[in-house]
PyMOL Python script that loads the backbone (N, CA, C, O; Angstrom):
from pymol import cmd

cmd.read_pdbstr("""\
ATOM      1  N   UNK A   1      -0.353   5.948 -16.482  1.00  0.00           N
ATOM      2  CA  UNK A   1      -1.026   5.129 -15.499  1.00  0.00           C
ATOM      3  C   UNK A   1      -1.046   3.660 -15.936  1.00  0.00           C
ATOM      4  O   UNK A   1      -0.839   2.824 -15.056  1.00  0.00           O
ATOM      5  N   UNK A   2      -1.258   3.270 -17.116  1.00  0.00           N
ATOM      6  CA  UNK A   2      -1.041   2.169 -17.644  1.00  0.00           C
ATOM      7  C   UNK A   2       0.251   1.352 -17.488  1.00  0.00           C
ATOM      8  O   UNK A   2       0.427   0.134 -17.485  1.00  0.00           O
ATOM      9  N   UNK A   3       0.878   2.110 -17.394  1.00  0.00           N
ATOM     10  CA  UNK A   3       2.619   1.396 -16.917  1.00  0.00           C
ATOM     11  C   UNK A   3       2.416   0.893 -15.449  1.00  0.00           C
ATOM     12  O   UNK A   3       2.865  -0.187 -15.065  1.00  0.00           O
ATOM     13  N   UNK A   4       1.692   1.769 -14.639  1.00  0.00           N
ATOM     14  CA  UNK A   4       1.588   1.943 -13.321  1.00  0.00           C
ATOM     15  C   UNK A   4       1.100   0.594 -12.790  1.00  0.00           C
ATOM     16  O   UNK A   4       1.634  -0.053 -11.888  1.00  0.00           O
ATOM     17  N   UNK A   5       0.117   0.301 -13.414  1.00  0.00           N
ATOM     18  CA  UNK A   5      -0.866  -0.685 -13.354  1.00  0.00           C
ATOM     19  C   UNK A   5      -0.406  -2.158 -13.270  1.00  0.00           C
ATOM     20  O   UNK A   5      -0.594  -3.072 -12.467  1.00  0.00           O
ATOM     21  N   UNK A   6       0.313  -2.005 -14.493  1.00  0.00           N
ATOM     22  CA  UNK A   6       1.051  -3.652 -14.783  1.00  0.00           C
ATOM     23  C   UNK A   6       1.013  -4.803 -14.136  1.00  0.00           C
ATOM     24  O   UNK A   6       0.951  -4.778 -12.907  1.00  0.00           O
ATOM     25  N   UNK A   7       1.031  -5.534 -14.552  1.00  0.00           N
ATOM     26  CA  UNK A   7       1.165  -6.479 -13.211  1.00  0.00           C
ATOM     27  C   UNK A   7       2.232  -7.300 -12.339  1.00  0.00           C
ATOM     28  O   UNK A   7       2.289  -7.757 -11.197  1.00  0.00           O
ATOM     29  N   UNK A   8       3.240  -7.232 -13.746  1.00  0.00           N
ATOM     30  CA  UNK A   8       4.553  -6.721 -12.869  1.00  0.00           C
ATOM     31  C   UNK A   8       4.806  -6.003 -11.919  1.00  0.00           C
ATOM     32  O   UNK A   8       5.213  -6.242 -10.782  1.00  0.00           O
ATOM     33  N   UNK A   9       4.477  -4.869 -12.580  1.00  0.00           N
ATOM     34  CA  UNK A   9       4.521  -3.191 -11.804  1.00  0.00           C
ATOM     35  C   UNK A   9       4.155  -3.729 -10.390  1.00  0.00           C
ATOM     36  O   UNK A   9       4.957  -3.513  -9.482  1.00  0.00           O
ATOM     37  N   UNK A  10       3.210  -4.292 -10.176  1.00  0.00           N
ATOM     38  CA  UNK A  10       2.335  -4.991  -8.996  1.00  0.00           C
ATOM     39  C   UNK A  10       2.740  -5.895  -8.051  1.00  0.00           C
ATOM     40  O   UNK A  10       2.397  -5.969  -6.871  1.00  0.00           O
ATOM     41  N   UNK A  11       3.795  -6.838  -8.916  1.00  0.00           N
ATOM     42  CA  UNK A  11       4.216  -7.932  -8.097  1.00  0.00           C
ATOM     43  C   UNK A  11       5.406  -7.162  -7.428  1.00  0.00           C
ATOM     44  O   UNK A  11       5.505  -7.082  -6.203  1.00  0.00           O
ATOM     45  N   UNK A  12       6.196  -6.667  -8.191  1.00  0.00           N
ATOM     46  CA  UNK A  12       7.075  -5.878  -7.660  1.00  0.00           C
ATOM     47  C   UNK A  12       7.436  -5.084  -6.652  1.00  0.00           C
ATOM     48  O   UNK A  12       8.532  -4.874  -6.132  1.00  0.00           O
ATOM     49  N   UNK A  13       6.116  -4.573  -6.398  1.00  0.00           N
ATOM     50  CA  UNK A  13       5.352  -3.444  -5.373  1.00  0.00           C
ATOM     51  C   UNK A  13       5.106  -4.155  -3.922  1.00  0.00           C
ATOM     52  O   UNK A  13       5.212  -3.779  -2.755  1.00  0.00           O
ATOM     53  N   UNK A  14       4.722  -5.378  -4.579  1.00  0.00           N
ATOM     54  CA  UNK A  14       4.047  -6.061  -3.051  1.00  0.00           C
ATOM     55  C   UNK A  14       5.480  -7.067  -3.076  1.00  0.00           C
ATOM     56  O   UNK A  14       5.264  -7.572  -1.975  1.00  0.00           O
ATOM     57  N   UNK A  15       6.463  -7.564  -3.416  1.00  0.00           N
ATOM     58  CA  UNK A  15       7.193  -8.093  -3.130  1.00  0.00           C
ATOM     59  C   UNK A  15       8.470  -7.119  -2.332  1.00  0.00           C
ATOM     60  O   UNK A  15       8.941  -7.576  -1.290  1.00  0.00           O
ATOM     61  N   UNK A  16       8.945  -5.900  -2.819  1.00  0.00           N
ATOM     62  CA  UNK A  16       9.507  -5.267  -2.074  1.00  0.00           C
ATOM     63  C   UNK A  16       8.241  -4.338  -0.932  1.00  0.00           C
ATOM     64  O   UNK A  16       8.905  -3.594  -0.211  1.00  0.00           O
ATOM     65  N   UNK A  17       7.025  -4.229  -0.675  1.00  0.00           N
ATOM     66  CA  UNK A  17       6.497  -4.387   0.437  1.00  0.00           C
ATOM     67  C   UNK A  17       6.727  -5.636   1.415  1.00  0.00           C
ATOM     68  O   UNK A  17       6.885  -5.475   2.625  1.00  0.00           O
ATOM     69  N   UNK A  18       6.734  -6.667   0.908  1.00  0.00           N
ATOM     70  CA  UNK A  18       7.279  -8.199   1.940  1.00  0.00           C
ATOM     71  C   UNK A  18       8.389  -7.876   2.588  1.00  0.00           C
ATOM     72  O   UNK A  18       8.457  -8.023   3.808  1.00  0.00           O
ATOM     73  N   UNK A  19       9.716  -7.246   1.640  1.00  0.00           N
ATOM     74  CA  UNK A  19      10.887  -7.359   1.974  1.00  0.00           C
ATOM     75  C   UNK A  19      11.066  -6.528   3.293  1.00  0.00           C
ATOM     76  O   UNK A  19      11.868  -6.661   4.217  1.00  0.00           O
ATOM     77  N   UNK A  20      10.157  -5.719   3.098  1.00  0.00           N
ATOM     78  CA  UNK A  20      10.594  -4.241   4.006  1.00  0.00           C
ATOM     79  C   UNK A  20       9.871  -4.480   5.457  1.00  0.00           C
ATOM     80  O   UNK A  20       9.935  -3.696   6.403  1.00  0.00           O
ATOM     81  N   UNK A  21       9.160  -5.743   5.434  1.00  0.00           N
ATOM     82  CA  UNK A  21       8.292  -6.238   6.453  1.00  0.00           C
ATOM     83  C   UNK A  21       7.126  -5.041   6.802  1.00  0.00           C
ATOM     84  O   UNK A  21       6.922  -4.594   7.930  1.00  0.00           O
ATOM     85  N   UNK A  22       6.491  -4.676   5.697  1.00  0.00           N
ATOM     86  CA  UNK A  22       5.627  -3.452   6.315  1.00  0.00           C
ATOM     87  C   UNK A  22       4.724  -4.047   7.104  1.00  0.00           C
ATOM     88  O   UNK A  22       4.399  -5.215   7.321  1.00  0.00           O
ATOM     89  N   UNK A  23       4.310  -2.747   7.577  1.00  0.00           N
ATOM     90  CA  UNK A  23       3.163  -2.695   9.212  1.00  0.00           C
ATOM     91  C   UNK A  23       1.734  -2.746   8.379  1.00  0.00           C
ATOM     92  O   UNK A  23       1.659  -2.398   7.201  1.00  0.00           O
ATOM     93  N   UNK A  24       0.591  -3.236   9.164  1.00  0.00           N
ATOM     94  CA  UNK A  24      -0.311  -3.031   9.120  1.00  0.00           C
ATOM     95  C   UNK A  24      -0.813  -1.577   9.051  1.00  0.00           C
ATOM     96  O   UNK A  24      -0.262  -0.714   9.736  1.00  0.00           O
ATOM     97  N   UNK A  25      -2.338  -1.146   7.854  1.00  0.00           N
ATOM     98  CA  UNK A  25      -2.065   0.316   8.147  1.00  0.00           C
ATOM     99  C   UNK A  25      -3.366   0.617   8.724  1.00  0.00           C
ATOM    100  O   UNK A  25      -3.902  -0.491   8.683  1.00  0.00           O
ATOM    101  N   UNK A  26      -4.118   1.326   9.178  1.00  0.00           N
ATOM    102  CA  UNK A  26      -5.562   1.984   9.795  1.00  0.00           C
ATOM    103  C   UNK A  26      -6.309   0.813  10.012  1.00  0.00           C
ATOM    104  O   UNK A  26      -6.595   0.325  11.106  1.00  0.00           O
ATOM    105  N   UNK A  27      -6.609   0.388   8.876  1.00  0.00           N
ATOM    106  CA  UNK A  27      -7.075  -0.895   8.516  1.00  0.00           C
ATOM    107  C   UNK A  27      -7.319  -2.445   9.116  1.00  0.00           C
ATOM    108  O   UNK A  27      -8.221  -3.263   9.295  1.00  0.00           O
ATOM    109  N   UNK A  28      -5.985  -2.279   9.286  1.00  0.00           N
ATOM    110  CA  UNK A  28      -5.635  -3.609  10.176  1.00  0.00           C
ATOM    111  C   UNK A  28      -4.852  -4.796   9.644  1.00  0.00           C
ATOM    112  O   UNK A  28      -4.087  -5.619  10.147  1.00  0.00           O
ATOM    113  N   UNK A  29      -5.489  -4.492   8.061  1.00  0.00           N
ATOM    114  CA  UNK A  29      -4.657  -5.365   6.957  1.00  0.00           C
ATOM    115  C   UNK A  29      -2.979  -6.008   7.050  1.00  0.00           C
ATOM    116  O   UNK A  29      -1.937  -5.353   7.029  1.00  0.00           O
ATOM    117  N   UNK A  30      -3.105  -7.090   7.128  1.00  0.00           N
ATOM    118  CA  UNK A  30      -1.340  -7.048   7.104  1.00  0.00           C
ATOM    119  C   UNK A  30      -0.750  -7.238   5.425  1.00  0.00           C
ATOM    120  O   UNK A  30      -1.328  -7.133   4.344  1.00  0.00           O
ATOM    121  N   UNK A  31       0.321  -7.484   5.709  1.00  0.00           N
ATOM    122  CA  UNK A  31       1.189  -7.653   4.090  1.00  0.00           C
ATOM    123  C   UNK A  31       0.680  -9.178   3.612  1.00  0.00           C
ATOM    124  O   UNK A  31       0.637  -9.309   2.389  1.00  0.00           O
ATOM    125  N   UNK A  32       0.316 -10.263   4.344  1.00  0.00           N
ATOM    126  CA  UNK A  32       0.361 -11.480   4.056  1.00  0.00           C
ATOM    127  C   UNK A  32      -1.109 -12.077   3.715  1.00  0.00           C
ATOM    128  O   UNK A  32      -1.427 -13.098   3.106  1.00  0.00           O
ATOM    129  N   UNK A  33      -2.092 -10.800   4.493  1.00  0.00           N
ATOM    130  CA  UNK A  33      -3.765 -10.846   3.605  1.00  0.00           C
ATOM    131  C   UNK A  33      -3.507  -9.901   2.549  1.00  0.00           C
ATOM    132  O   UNK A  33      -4.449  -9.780   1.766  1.00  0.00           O
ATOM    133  N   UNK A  34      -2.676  -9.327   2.356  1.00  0.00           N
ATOM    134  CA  UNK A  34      -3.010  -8.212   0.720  1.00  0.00           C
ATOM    135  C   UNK A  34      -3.397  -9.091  -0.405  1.00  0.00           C
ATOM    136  O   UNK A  34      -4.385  -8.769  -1.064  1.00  0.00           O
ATOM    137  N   UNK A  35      -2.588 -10.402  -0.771  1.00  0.00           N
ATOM    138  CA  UNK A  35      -2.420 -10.447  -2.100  1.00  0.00           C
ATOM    139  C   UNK A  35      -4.027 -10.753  -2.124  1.00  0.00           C
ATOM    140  O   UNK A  35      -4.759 -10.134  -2.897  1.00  0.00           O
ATOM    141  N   UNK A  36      -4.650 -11.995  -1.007  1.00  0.00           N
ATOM    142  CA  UNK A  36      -5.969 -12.382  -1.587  1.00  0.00           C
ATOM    143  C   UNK A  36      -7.406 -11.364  -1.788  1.00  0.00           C
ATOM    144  O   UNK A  36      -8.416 -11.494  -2.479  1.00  0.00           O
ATOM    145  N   UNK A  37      -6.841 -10.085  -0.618  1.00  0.00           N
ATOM    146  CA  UNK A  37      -7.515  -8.947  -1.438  1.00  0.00           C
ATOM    147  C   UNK A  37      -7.077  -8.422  -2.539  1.00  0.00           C
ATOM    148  O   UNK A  37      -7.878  -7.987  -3.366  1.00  0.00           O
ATOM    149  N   UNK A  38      -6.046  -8.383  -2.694  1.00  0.00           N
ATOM    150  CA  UNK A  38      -6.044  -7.798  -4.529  1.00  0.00           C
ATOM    151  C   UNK A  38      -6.396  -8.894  -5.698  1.00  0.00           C
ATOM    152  O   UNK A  38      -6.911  -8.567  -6.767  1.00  0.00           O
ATOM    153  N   UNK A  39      -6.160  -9.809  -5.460  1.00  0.00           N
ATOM    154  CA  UNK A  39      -7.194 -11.043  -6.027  1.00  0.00           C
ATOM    155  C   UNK A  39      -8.627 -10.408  -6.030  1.00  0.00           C
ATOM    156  O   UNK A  39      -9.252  -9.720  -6.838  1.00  0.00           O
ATOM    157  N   UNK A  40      -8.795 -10.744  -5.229  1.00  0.00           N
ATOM    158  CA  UNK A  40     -10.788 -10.502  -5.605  1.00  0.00           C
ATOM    159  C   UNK A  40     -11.486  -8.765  -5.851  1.00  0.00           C
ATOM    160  O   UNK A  40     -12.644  -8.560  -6.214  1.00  0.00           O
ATOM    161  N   UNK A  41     -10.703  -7.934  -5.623  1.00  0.00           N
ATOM    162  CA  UNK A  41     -10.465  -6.497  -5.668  1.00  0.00           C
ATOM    163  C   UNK A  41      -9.828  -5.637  -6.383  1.00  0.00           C
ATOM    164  O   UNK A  41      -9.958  -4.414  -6.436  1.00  0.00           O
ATOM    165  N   UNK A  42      -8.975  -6.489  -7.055  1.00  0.00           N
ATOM    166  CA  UNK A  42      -8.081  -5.456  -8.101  1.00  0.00           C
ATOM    167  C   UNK A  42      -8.456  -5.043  -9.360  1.00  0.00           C
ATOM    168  O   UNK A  42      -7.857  -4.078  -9.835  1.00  0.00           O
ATOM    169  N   UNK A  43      -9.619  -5.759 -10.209  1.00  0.00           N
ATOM    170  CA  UNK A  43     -10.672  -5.357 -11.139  1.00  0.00           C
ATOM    171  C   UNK A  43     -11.172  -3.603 -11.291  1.00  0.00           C
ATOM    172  O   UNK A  43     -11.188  -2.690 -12.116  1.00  0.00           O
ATOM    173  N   UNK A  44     -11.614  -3.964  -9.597  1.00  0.00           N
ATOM    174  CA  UNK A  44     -12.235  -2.771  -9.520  1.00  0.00           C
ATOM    175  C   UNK A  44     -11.208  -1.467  -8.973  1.00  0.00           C
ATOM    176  O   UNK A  44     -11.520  -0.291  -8.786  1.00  0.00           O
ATOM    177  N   UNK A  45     -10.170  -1.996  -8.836  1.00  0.00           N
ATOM    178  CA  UNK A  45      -9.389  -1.002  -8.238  1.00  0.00           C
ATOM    179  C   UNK A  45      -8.894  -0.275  -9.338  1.00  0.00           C
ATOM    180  O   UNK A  45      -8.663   0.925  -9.485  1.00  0.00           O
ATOM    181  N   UNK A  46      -8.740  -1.579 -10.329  1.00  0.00           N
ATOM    182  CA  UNK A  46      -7.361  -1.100 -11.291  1.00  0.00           C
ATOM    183  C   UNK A  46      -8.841   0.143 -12.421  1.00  0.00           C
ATOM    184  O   UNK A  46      -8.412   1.062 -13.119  1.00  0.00           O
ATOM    185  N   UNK A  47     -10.262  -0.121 -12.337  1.00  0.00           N
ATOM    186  CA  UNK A  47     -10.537   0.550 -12.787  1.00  0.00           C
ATOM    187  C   UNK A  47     -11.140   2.319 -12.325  1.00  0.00           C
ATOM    188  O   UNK A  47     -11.574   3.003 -13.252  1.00  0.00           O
ATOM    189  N   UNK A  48     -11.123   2.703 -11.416  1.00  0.00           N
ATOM    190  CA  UNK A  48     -10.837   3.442 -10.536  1.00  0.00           C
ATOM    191  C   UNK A  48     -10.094   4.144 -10.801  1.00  0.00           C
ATOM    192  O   UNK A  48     -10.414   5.312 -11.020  1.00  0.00           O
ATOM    193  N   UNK A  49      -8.580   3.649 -10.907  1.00  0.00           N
ATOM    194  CA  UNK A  49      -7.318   4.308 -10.957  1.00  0.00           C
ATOM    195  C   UNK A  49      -7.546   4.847 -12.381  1.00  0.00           C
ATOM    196  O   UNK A  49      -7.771   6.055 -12.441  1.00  0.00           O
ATOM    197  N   UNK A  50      -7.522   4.009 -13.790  1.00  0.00           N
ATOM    198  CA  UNK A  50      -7.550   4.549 -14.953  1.00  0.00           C
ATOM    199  C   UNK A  50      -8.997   5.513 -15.031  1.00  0.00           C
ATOM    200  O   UNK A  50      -8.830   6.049 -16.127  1.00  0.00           O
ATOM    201  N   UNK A  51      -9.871   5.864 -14.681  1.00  0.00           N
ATOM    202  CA  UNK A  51     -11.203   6.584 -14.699  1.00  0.00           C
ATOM    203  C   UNK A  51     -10.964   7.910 -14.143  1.00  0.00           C
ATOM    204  O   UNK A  51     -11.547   8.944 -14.469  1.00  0.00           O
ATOM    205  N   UNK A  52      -9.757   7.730 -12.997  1.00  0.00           N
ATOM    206  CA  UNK A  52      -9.540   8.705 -12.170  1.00  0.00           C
ATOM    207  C   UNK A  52      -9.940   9.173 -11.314  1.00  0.00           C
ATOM    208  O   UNK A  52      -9.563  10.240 -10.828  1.00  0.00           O
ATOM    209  N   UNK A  53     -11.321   8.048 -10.707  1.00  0.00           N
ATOM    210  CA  UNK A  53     -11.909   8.134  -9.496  1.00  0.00           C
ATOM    211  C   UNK A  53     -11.576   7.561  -7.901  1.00  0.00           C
ATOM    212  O   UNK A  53     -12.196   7.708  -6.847  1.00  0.00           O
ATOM    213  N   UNK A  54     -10.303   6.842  -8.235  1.00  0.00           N
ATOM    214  CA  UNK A  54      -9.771   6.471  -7.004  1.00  0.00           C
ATOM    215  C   UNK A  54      -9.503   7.074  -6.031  1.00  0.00           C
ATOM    216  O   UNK A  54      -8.648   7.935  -6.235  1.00  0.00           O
ATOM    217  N   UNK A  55     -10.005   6.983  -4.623  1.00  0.00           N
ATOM    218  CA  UNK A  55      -9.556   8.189  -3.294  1.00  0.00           C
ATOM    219  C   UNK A  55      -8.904   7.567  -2.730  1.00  0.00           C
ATOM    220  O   UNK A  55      -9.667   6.772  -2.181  1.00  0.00           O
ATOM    221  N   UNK A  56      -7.477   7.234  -2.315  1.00  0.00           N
ATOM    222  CA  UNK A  56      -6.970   6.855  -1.353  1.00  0.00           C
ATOM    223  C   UNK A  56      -6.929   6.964  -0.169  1.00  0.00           C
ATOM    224  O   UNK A  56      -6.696   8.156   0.031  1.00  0.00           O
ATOM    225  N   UNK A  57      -7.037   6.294   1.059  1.00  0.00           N
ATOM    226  CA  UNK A  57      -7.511   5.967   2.384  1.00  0.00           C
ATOM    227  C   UNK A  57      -6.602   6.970   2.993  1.00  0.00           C
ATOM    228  O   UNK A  57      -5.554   7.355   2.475  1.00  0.00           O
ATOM    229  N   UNK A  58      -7.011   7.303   3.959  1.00  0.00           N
ATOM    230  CA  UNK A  58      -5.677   8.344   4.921  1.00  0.00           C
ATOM    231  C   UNK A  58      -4.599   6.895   5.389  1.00  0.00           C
ATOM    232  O   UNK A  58      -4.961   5.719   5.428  1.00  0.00           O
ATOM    233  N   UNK A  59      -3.365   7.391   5.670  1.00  0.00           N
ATOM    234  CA  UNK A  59      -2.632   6.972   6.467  1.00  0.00           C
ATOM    235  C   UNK A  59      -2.560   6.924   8.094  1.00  0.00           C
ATOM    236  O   UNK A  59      -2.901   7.741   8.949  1.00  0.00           O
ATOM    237  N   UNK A  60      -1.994   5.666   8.165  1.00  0.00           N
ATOM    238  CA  UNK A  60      -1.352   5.727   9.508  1.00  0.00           C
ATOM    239  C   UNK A  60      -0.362   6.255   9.845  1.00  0.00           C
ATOM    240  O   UNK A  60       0.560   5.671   9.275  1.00  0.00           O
ATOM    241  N   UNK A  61       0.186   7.420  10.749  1.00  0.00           N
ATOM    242  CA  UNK A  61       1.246   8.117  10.898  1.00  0.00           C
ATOM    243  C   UNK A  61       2.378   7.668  12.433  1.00  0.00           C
ATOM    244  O   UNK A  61       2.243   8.010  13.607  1.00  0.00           O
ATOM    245  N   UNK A  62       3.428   6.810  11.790  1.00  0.00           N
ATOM    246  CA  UNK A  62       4.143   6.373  13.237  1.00  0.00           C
ATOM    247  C   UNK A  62       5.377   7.147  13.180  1.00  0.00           C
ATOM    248  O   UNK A  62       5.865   7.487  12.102  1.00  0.00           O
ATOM    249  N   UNK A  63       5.719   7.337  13.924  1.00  0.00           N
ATOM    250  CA  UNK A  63       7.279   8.143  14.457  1.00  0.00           C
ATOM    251  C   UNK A  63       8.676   7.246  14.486  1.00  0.00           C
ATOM    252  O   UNK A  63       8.851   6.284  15.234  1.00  0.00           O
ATOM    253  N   UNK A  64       9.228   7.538  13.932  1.00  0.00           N
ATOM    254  CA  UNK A  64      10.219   6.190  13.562  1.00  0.00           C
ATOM    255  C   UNK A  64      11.418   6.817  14.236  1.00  0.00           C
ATOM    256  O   UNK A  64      11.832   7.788  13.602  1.00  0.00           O
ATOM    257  N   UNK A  65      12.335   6.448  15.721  1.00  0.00           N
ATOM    258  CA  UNK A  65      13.225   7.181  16.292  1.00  0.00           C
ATOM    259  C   UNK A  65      14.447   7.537  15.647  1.00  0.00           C
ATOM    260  O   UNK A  65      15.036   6.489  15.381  1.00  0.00           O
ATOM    261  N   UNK A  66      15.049   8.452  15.304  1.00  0.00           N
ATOM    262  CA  UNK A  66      15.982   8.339  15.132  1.00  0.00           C
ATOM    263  C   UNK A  66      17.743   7.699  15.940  1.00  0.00           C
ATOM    264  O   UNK A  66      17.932   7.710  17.157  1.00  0.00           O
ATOM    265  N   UNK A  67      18.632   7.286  15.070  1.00  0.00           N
ATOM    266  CA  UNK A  67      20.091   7.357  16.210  1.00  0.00           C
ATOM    267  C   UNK A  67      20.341   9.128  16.822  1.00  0.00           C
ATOM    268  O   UNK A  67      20.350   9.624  17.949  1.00  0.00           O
ATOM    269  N   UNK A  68      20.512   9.656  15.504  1.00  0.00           N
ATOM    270  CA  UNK A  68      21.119  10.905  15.916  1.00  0.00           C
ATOM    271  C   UNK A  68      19.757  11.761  17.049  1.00  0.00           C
ATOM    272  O   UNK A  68      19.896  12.908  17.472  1.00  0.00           O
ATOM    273  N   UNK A  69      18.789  11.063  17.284  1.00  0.00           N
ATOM    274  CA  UNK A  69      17.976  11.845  18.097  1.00  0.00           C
ATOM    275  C   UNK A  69      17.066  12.474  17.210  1.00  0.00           C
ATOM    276  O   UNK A  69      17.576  12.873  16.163  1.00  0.00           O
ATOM    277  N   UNK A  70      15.471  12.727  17.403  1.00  0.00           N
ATOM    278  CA  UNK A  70      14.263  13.482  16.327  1.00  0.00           C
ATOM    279  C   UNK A  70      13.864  11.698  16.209  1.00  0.00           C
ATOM    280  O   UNK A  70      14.117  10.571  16.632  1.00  0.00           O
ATOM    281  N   UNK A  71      13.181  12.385  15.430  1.00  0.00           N
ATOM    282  CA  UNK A  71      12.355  11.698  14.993  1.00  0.00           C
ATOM    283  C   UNK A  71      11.924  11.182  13.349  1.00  0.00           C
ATOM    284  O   UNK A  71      11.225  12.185  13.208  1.00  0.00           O
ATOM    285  N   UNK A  72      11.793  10.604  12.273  1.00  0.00           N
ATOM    286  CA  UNK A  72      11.341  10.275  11.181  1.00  0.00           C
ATOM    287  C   UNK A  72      10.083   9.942  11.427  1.00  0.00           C
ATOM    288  O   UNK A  72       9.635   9.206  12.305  1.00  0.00           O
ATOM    289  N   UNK A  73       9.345  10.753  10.280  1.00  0.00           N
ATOM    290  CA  UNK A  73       7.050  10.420  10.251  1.00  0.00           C
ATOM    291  C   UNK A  73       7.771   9.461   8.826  1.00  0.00           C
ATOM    292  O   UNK A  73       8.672   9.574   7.995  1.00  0.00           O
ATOM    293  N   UNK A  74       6.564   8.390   9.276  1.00  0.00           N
ATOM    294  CA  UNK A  74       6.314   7.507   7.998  1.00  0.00           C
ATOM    295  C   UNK A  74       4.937   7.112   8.195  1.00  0.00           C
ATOM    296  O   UNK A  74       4.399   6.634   9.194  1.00  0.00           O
ATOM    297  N   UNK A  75       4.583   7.328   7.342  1.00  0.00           N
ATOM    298  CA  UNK A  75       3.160   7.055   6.836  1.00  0.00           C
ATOM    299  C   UNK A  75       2.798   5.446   6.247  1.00  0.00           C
ATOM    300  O   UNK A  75       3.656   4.949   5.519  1.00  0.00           O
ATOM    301  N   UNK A  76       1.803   4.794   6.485  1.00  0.00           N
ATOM    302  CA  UNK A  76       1.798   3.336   6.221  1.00  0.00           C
ATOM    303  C   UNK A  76       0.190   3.455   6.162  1.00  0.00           C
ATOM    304  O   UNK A  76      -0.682   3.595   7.020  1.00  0.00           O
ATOM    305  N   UNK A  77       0.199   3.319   4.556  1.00  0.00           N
ATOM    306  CA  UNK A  77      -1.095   3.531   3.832  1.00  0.00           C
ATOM    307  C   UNK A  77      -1.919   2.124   4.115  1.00  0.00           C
ATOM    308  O   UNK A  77      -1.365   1.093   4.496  1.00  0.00           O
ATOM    309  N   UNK A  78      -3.534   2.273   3.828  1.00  0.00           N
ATOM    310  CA  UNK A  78      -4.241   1.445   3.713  1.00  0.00           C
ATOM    311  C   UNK A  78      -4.287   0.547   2.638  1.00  0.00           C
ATOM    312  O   UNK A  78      -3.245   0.548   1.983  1.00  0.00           O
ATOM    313  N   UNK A  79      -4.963  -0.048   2.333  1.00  0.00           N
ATOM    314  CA  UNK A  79      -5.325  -1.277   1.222  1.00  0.00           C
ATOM    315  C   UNK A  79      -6.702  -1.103   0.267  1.00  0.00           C
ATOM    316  O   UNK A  79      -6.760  -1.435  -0.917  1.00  0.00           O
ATOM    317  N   UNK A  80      -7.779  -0.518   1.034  1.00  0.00           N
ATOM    318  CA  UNK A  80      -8.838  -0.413   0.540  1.00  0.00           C
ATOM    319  C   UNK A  80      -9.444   0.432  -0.456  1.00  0.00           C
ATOM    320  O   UNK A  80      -9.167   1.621  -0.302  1.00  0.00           O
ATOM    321  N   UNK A  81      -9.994   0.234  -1.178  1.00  0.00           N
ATOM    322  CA  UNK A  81     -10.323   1.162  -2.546  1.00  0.00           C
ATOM    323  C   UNK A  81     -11.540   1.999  -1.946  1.00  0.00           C
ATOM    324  O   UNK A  81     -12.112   2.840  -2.639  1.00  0.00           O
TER     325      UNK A  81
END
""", "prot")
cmd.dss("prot")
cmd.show_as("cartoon", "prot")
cmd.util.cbc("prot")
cmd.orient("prot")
């Protein structure tokens, strides 16, 4: 979990989140308010995660069409601890 954490690990995470233009999730949050919540929030997040008390938020579930026809579920998680 300590690898996990990094803050590399982090920038990394939310920079290929930018790339991929993710959606807002339940929340409402977009990609371009994350960082200043993980600024003032990531203290407590990052301790959570190592304690092992962190619950992650349900997802938002959208249907992504396929060419060949069906459908792809993608899930587009929240932000909030």
């Amino acid at each position: 979990m300590e690898a996990v954490i990094e803050r590399e690990n982090l920038r990394k995470a939310l920079a290929q989140v930018k790339r991929n233009k993710g959606a807002a999730g339940i929340d409402g949050m977009t990609v371009d308010d994350l960082p200043a919540y993980l600024k003032e929030h990531w203290p407590t997040i990052r301790a959570k995660l190592l304690d092992g008390t962190y619950q992650p938020q349900p997802v938002r579930r959208v249907e992504i069409p396929k060419a060949s026809g069906g459908v792809r579920l993608l899930g587009i998680p929240t932000r909030r601890a």
